[in-house]
C-alpha positions in Angstrom: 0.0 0.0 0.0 0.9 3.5 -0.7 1.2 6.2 1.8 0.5 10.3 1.1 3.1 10.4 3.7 6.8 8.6 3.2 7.2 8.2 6.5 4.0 6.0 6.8 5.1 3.8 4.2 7.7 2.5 6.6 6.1 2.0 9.9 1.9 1.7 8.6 1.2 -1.7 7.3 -1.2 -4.1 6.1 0.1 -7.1 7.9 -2.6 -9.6 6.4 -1.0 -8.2 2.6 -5.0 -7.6 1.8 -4.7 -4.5 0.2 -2.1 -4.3 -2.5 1.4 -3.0 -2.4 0.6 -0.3 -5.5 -3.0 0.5 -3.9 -2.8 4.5 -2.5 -4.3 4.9 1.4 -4.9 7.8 3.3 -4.3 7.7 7.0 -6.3 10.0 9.5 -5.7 9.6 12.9 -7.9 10.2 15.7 -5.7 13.5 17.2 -6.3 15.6 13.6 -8.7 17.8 14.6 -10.0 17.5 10.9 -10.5 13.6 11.1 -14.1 13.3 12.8 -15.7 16.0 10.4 -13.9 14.1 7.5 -15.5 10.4 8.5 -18.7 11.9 9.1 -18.7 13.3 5.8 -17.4 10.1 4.1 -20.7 8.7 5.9 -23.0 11.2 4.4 -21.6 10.4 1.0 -21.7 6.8 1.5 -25.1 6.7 2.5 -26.7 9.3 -0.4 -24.6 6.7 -2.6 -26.6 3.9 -1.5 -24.5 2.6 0.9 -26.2 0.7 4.1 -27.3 2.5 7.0 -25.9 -0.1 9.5 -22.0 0.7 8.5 -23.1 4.1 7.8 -23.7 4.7 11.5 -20.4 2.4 12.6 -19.3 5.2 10.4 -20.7 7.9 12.3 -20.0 6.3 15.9 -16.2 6.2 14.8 -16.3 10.2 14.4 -17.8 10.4 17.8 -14.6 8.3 19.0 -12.6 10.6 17.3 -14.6 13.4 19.0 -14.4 12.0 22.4 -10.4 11.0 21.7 -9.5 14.8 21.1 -11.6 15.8 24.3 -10.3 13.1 26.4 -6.5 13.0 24.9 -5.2 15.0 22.3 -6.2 17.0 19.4 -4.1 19.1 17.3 -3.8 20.6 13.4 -2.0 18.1 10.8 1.5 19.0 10.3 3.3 17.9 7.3 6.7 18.7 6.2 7.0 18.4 2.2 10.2 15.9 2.8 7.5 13.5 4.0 5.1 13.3 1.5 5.8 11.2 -1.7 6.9 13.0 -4.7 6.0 10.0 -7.4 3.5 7.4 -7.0 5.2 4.1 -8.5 2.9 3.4 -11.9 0.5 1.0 -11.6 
């Protein structure tokens, strides 16, 4: 799998190999103060494209972890530097 970030590439894997080694992933992680808005979001489109409403509220619940994370733990804005993200995608 493929990383926005380098560094993610090296440390965030797939240890059951399902998703393929060429296949791009985006990370968000629970602290980005971005992360719950984005999910719920994702839900909304999910469910408006027909999508089922039983993952669509697993969907929703997860933002509310991500809510209650932040409150409880840590939240903060996404830093990246532009060493860490990749430059070219390997073709496909």
């Amino acid at each position: 799998m493929i990383h926005a970030r380098k560094d993610y590439n090296e440390s965030v894997q797939d240890s059951t190999g399902r998703i393929p080694e060429n296949e791009p992933v985006f990370l968000l992680r629970g602290q980005d103060i971005f992360a719950p808005g984005f999910v719920r979001a994702y839900a909304e489109l999910y469910l408006a494209g027909g999508g089922n409403q039983e993952v669509y509220d697993g969907l929703i619940e997860h933002a509310c972890k991500m809510d209650d994370w932040q409150a409880e733990v840590k939240k903060k804005f996404p830093t990246i530097s532009p060493d860490q993200m990749i430059e070219n995608y390997p073709s496909s």
